[in-house]
C-alpha positions in Angstrom: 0.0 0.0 0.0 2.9 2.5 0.7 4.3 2.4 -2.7 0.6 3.3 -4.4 0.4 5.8 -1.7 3.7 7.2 -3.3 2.6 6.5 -6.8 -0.7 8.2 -6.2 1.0 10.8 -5.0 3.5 11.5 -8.2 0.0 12.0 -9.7 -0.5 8.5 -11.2 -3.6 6.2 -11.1 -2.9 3.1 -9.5 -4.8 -0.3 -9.3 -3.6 -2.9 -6.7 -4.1 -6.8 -8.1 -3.0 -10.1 -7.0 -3.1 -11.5 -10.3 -3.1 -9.9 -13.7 -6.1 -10.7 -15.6 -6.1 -8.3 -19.1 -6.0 -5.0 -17.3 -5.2 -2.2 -20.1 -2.2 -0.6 -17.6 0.0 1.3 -18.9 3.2 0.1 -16.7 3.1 -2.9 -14.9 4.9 -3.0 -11.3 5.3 -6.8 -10.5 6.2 -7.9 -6.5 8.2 -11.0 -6.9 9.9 -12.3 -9.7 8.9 -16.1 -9.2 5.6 -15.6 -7.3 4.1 -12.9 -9.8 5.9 -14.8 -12.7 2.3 -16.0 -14.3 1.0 -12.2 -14.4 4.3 -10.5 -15.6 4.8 -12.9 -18.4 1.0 -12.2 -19.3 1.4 -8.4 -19.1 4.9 -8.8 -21.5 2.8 -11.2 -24.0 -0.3 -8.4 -24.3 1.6 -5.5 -24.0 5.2 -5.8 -25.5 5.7 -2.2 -26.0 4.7 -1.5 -22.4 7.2 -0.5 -19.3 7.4 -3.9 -17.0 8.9 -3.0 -13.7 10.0 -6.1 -11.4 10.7 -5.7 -7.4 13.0 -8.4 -6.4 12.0 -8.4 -2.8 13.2 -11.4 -1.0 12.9 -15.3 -1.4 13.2 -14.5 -5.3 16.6 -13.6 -4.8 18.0 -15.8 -2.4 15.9 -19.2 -2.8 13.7 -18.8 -6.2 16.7 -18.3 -8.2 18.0 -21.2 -7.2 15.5 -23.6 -7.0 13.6 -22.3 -10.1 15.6 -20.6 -12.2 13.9 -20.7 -14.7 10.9 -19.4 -14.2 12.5 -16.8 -11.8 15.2 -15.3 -14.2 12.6 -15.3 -17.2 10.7 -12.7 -15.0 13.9 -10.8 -14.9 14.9 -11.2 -18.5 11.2 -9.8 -19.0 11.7 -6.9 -16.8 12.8 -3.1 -18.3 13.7 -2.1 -15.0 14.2 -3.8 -11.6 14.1 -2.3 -8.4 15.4 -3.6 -4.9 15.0 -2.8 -1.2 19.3 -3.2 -0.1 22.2 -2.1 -1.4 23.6 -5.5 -2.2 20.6 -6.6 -4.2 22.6 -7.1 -7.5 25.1 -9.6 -6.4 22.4 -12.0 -6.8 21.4 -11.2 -10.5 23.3 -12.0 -13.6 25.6 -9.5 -14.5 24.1 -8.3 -17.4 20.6 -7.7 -16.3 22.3 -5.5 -13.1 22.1 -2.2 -15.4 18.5 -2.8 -15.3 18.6 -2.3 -11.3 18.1 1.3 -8.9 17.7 0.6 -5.4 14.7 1.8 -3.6 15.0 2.0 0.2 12.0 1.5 2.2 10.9 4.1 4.3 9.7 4.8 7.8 7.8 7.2 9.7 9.4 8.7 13.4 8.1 7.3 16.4 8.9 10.2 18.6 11.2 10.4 21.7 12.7 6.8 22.9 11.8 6.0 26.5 13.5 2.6 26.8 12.5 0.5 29.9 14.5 1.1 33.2 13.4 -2.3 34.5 15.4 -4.9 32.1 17.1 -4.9 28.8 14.1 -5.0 26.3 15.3 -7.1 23.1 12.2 -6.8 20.3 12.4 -9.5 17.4 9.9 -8.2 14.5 8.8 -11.2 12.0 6.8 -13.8 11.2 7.6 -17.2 12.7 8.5 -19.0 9.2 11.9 -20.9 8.3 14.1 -18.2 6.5 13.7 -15.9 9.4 15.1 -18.5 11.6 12.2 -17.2 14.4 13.6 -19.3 17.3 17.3 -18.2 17.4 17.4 -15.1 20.0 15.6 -17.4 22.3 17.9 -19.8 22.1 20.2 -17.3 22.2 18.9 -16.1 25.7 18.4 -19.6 27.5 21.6 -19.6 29.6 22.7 -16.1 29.8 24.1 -15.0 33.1 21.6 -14.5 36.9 22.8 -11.1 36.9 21.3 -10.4 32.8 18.1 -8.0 32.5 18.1 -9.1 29.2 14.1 -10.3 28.0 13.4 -10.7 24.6 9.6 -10.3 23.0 8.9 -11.8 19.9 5.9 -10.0 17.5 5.0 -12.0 14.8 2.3 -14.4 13.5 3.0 -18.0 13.3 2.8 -19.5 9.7 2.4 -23.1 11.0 1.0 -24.8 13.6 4.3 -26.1 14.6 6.1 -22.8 15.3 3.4 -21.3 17.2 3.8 -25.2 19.5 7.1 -24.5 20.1 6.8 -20.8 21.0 4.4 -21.5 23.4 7.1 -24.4 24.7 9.9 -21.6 24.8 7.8 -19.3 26.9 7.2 -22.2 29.8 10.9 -22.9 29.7 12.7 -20.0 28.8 11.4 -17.2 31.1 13.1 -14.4 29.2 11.6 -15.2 26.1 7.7 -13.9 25.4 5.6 -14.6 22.4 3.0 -11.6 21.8 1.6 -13.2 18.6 0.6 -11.0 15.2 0.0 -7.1 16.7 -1.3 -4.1 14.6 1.5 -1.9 13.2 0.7 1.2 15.1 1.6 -0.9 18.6 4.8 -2.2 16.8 6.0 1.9 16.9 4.9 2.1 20.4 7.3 -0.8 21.0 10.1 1.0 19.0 9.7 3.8 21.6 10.5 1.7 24.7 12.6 -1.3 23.3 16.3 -0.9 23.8 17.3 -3.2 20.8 15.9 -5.0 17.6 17.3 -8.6 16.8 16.8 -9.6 12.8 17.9 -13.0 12.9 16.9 -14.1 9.4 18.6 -16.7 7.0 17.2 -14.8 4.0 16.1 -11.0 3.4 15.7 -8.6 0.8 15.5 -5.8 2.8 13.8 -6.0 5.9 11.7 -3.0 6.5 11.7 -3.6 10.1 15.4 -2.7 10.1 14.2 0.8 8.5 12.0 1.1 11.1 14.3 0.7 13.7 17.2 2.9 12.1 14.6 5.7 11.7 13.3 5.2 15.1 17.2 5.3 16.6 16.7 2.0 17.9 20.3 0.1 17.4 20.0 -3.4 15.5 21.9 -6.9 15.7 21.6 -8.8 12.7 22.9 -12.2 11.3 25.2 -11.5 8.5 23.7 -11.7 5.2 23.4 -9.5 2.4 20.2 -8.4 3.1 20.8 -7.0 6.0 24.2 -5.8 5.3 23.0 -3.9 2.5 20.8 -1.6 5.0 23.0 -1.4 7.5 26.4 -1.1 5.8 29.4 -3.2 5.3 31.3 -1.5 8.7 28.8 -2.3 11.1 29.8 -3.9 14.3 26.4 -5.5 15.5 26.4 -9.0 12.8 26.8 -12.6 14.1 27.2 -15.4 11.7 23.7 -16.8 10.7 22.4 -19.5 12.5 24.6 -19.3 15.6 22.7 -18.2 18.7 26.3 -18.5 21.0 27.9 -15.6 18.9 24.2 -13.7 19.3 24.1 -14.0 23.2 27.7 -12.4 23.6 26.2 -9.6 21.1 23.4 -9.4 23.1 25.5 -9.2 26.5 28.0 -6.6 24.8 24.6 -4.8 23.9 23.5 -4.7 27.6 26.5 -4.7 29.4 29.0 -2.1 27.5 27.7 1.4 26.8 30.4 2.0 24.6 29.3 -0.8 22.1 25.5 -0.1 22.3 26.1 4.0 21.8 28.7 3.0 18.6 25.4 1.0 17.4 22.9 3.2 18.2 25.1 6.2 16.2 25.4 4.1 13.5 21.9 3.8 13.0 21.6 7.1 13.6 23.9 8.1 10.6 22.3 6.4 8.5 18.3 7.6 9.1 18.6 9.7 5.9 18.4 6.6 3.7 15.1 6.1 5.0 12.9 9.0 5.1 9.7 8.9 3.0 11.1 11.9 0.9 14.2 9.6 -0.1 11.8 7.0 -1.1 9.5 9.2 -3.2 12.6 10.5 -4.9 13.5 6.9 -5.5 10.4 6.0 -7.2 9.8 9.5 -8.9 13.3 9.3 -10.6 12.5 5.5 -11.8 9.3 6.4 -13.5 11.1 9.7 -15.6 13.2 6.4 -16.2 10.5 4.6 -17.5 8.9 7.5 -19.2 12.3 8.4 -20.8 13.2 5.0 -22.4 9.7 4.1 -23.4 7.0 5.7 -25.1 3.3 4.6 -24.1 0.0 5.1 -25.8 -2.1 6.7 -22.5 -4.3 3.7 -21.6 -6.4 5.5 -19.1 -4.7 3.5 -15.9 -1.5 4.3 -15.2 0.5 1.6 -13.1 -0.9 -1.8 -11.6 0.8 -3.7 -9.1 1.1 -7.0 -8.8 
């Protein structure tokens, strides 16, 4: 919704689909290069002439390409332009389709002054309980720390099976610093950013978490396993990555975090410095500068609609 927000407001009419069935659009802008594959190569077979714009936003990149490649790259052969959420997006595409590429970083909105709790160490993990955002590592991660640690991490985040939400509930009757709040709306999620002294991104895969946006423009410092997704946000000098999938290198993070002001300032400055990258004026620019792009490379017989997104 917040890119047809921005799209709407660049003065363009926009209609939001799932699927693409015939729509006379005049630009197509396609989420997913696997999972909208079906519409974009429909879109490409009745409009040839017509700008196709292709957001490589996650699993595409780092699992679709691999395990159906295909279908995935097809979608990005299809393309005009591509657009991704990190700075490190391209190393995943083939070299000669990177030109194709502008990054577009997503944006947040300020929460207002931090009050971080006085009580205990607040740790926030933001996601979905689902395999590539390995959902159980910080509390694993927290299960044997210290007496003396305040350290209590909430998870928020709806379970995508059965299973997970099992062994959430499990990890909250044996691990008493870990709590499970479930799926909440997004306007609590800020109120958390105002009190929480640190966000954990623990994921295997990402193509640009916005919760890390979130954070950075909310001044809230971030530990984050070390892949390219995340790295691309928060830059290649940043001192607050483990290696993925190893929940003893996150607990000494996580005790560093709590226990040495001089690491957790150096993290929270970081983010700091970098805030600029994620205002909604930097995004707008992003998407206004990608469309005189489009308009500039392609002319388009006016078709009455002027961008659908897939």
């Amino acid at each position: 919704m917040r890119w047809a927000n921005i799209l709407r407001s660049l003065g363009h009419g926009v209609e939001i689909a799932t699927t693409y069935a015939g729509q006379n659009a005049d630009l197509m802008i396609a989420l997913h290069a696997w999972r909208s594959a079906e519409s974009i190569q429909q879109f490409s077979g009745a409009f040839p002439g017509r700008p196709l714009v292709v957001a490589i936003t996650g699993t595409d990149a780092y699992r679709f390409i691999h395990s159906h490649p295909d279908t995935t790259l097809q979608s990005i052969h299809l393309a005009d332009h591509l657009v991704g959420l990190h700075d490190l997006i391209g190393n995943t595409l083939p070299e000669h389709e990177r030109r194709k590429l502008s990054v577009i970083h997503q944006s947040a909105e300020p929460v207002g002054n931090r009050d971080p709790y006085r009580r205990y160490f607040h740790v926030s993990v933001m996601g979905h309980l689902r395999d590539e955002k390995d959902p159980m590592r910080p509390a694993m991660a927290v299960r044997n720390l210290p007496a003396g640690s305040r350290i209590k991490v909430h998870h928020y985040g709806k379970a995508h099976t059965p299973e997970y939400a099992q062994q959430a509930q499990a990890e909250m009757q044996l691990n008493k610093r870990y709590t499970w709040h479930g799926e909440i709306a997004h306007h609590k999620i800020m109120q958390v950013y105002r009190r929480t002294h640190l966000l954990v991104l623990p994921s295997r895969m990402e193509g640009g978490a916005n919760v890390i946006s979130e954070a950075i423009v909310a001044g809230v410092p971030v530990i984050a396993s070390d892949i390219e997704g995340s790295i691309g946000l928060l830059g290649d000098d940043y001192a607050g990555y483990y290696p993925v999938e190893n929940e003893q290198a996150l607990s000494t993070l996580l005790l560093k975090a709590e226990s040495d002001h001089a690491y957790y300032k150096k993290l929270e400055q970081a983010c700091i410095a970098r805030q600029k990258l994620f205002t909604p004026e930097n995004e707008t620019r992003g998407w206004r500068e990608l469309l005189e792009s489009v308009q500039a490379s392609a002319f388009v017989e006016p078709a009455g609609s002027t961008a659908l997104k897939s």
